[in-house]
KEBA-434686 format. One line per 4 residues: number of its first residue (from 1); their letters; for each residue x, y, z of N, C-alpha, C. Coordinates in steps of 0.1 Angstrom, whole numbers, plus 5000, padded with zeros to 4 digits. Each point is the difference from the previous one (the first is absolute). Layout:
REM residues N
NUM	A	X Y Z X Y Z X Y Z | ... $
REM end
This chain:
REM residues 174
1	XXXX	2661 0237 7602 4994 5000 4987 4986 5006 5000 | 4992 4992 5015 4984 5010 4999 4998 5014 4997 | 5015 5005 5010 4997 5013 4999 5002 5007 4989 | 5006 4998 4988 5009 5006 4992 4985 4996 4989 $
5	XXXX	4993 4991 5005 4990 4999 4990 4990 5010 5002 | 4998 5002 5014 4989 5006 5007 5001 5015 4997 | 5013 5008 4996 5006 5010 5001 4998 5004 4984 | 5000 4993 4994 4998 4997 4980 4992 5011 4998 $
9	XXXX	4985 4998 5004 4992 5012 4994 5000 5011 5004 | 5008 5006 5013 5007 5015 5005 5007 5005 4986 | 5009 4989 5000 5010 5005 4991 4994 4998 4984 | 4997 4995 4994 4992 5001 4992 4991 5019 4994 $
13	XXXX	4994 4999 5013 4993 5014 5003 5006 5010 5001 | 5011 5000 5005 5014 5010 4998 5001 5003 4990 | 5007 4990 4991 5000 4999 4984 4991 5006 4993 | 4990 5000 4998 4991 5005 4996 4994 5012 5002 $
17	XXXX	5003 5006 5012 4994 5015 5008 5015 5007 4989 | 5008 4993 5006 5014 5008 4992 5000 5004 4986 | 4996 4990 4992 4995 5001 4985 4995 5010 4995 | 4984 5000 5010 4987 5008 4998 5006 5015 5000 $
21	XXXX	5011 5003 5011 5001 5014 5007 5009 5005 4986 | 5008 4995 4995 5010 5003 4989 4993 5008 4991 | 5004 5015 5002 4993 5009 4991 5003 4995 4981 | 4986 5002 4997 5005 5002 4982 4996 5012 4993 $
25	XXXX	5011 4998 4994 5005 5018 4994 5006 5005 5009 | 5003 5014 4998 5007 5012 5004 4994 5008 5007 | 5002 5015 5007 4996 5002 5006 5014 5013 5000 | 4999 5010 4997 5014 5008 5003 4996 5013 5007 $
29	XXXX	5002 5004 5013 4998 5011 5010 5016 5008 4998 | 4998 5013 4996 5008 5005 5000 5000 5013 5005 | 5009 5006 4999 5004 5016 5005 5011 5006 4993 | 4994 5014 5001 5007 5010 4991 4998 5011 5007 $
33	XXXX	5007 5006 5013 4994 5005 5011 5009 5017 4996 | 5004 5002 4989 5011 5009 4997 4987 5011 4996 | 5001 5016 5006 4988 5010 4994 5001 4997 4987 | 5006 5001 4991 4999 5007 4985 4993 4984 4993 $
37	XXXX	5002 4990 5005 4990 4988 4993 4987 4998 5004 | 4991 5007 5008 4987 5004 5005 4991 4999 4986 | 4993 4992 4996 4992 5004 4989 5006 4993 4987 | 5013 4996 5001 5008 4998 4986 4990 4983 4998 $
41	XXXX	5006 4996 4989 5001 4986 4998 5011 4988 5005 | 4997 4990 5000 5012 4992 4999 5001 4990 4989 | 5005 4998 4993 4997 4990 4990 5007 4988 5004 | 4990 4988 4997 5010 4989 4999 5002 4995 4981 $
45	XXXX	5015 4994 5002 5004 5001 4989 5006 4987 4996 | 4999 4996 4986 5003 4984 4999 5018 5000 5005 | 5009 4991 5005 5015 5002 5002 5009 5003 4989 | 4997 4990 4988 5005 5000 4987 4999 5010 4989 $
49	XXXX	4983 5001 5004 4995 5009 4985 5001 5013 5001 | 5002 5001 5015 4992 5017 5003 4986 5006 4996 | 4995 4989 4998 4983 5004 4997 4993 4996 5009 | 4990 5013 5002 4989 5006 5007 4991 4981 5004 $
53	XXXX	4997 4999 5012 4998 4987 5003 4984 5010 5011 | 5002 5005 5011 4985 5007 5009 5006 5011 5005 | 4992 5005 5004 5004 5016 5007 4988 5001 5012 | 5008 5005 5010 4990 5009 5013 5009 5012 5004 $
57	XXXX	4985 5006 5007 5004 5015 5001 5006 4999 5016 | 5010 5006 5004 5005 5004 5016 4995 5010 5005 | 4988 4995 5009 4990 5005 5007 5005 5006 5017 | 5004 5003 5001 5004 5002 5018 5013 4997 5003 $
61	XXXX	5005 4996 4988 5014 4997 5001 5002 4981 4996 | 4987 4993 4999 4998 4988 4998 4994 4997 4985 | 5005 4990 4994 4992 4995 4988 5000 4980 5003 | 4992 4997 4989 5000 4984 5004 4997 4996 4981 $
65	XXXX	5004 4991 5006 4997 4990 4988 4997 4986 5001 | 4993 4990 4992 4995 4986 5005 4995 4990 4988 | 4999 4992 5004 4998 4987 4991 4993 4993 5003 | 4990 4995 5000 4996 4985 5007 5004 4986 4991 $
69	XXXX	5008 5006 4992 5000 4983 4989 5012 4993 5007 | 5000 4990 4999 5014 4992 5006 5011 5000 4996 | 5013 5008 5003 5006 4997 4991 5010 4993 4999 | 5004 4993 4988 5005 4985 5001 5018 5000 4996 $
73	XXXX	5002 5013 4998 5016 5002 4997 5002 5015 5007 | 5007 5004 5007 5001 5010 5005 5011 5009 4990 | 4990 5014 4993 5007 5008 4991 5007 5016 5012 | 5005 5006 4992 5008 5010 5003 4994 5012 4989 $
77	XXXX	4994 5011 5013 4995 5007 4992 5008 5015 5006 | 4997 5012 4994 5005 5013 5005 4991 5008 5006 | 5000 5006 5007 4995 5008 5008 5006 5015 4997 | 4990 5009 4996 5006 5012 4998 4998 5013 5001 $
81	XXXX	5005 5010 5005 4992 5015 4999 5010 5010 4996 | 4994 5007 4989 5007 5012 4998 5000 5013 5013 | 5013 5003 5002 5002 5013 5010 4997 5012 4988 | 4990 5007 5002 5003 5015 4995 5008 5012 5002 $
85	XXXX	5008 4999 5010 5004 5009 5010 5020 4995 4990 | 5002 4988 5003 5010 4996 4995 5002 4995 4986 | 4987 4996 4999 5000 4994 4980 5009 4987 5003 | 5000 4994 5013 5001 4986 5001 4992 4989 4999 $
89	XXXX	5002 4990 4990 4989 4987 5009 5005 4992 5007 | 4993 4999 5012 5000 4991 5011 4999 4985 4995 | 5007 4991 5002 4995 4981 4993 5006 4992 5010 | 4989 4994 5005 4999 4990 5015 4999 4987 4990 $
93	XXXX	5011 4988 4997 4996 4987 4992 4992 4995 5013 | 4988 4994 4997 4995 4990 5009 4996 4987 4993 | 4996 4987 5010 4999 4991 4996 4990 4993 4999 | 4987 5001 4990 4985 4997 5000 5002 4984 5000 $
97	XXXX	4996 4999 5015 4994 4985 5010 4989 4999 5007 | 5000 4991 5001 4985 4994 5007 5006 5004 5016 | 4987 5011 4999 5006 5007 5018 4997 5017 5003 | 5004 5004 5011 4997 5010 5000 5016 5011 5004 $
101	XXXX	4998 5008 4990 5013 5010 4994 5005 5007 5006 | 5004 5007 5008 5002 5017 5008 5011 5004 4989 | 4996 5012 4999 5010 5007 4985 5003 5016 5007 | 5010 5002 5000 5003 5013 5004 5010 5009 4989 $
105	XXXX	4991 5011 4995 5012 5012 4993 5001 5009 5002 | 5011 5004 5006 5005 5018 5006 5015 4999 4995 | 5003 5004 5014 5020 5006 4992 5004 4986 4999 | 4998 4986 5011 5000 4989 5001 4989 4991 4993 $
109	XXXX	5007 4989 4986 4983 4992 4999 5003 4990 5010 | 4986 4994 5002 5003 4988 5008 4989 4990 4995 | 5001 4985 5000 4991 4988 4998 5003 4989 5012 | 4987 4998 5002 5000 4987 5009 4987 4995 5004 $
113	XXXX	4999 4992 5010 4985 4995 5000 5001 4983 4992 | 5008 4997 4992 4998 4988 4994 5019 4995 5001 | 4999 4985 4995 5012 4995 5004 5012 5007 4983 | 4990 4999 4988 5011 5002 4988 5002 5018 5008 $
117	XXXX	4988 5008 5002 5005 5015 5001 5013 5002 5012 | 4999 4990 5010 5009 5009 5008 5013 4995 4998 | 5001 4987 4986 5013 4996 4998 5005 5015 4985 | 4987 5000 4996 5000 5017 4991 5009 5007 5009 $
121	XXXX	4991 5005 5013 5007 5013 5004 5016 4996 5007 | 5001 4989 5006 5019 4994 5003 5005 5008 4987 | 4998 4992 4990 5008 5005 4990 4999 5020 4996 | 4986 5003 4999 5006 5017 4999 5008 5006 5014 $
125	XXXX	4998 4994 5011 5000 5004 5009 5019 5001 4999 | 5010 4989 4994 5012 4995 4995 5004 5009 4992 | 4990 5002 4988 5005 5008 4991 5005 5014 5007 | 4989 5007 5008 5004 5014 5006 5010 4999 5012 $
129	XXXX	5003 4991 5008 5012 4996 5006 5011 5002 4990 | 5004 4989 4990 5009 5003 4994 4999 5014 4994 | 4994 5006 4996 4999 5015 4991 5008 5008 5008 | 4996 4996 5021 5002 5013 5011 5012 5000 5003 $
133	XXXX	5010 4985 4993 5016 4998 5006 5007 5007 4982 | 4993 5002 4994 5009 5003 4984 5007 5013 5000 | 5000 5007 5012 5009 5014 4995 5009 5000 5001 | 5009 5005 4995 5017 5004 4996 5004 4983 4996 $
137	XXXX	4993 4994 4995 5005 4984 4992 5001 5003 4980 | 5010 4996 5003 5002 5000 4983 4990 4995 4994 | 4996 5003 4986 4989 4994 4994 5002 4991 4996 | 5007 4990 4992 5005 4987 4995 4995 4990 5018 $
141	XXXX	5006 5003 5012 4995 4993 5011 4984 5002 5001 | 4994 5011 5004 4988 5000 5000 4991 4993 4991 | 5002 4996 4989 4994 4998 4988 5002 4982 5004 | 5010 4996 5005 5004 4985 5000 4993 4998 5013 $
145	XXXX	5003 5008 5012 4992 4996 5012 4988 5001 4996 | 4990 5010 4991 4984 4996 5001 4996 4986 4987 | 5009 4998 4993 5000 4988 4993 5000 4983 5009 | 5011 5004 5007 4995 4986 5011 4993 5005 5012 $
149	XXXX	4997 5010 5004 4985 5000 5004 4985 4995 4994 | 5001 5005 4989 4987 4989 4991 5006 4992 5002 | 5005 4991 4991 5006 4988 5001 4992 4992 5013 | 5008 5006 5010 4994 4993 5014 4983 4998 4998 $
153	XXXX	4995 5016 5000 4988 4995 5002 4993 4990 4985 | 5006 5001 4991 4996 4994 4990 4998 4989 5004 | 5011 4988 5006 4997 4989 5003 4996 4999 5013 | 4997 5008 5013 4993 4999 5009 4984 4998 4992 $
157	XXXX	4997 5004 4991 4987 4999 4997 5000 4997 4986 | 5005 4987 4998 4999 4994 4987 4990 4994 4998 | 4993 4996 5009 4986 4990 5001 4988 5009 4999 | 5004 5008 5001 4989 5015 4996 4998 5010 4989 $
161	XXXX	4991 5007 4999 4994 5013 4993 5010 5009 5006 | 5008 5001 5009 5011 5010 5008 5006 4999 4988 | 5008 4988 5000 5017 5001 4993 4998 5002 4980 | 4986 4996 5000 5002 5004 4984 5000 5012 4999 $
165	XXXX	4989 5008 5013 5000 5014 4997 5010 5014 5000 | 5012 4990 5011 5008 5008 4999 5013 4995 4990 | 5002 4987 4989 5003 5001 4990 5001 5008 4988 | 4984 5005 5001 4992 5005 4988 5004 5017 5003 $
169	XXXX	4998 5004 5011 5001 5015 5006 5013 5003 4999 | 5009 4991 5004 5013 5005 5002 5009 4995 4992 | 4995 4996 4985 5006 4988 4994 5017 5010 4995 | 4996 5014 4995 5015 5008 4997 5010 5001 5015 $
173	XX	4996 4995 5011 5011 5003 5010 5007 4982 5003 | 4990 4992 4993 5006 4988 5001 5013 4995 4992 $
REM end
């Protein structure tokens, strides 16, 4: 029992270095490493509204974005760049948390860096799996198989900002 007393303020100190180190705010390092986005913008975008939320410019093929406020619910914002070449926009959902981001958009998006983003990217990462098995499948099946694909992830992430957002996003294929 001495020891377990004696050992108290180690652990104690632990607890607390651990606390201290827990970033607050955001922090989002990204890449956009494709020529024709050299110079563009990226906008971030609210998930719901589609309204203009910050913007930075893709300098070297990098842009960033950051927060220092804490934040206390973790939202779902868009990530976006117009291609001029294609008249496509590029849209990475990411998951604004307390942490630091890695965001990638080229022919592939990608998120990770935090625990809600890389349960984000499982699920896009699903969606383009199922998209890469849909050819020569009747459409009535495809349309049911990506229905219980959400589904799945819906309730894989019902405790989260994930599963509403892909309610809200996907709510016509539900």
């Amino acid at each position: 029992m001495k020891r377990y007393v004696e050992l108290l303020p180690f652990f104690i100190g632990v607890l607390v270095m651990g606390a201290c180190s827990q970033m607050k705010g955001y922090k989002i390092e990204g890449s956009a490493p494709l020529a024709e986005f050299e110079g563009k913008m990226v906008y971030m975008k609210d998930a719901s509204t589609n309204s203009l939320m910050d913007s930075a410019r893709i300098v070297n093929g990098k842009f960033a974005f950051a927060d220092t406020t804490n934040v206390e619910r973790p939202v779902i914002k868009i990530l976006s760049i117009h291609a001029s070449k294609t008249g496509l926009e590029y849209r990475l959902p990411v998951v604004i948390e307390n942490g630091t981001i890695k965001a990638s958009i080229s022919e592939v998006v990608c998120t990770k860096g935090t625990l809600l983003n890389e349960r984000m990217q499982d699920f896009l990462l699903a969606v383009d799996e199922y998209s890469a098995t849909c050819t020569d499948k009747p459409v009535e099946q495809i349309k049911a198989g990506f229905t219980e694909l959400l589904k799945k992830y819906i309730e894989i992430n019902n405790d989260n900002v994930i599963g509403s957002y892909i309610r809200t996003a996907y709510q016509s294929s539900l």
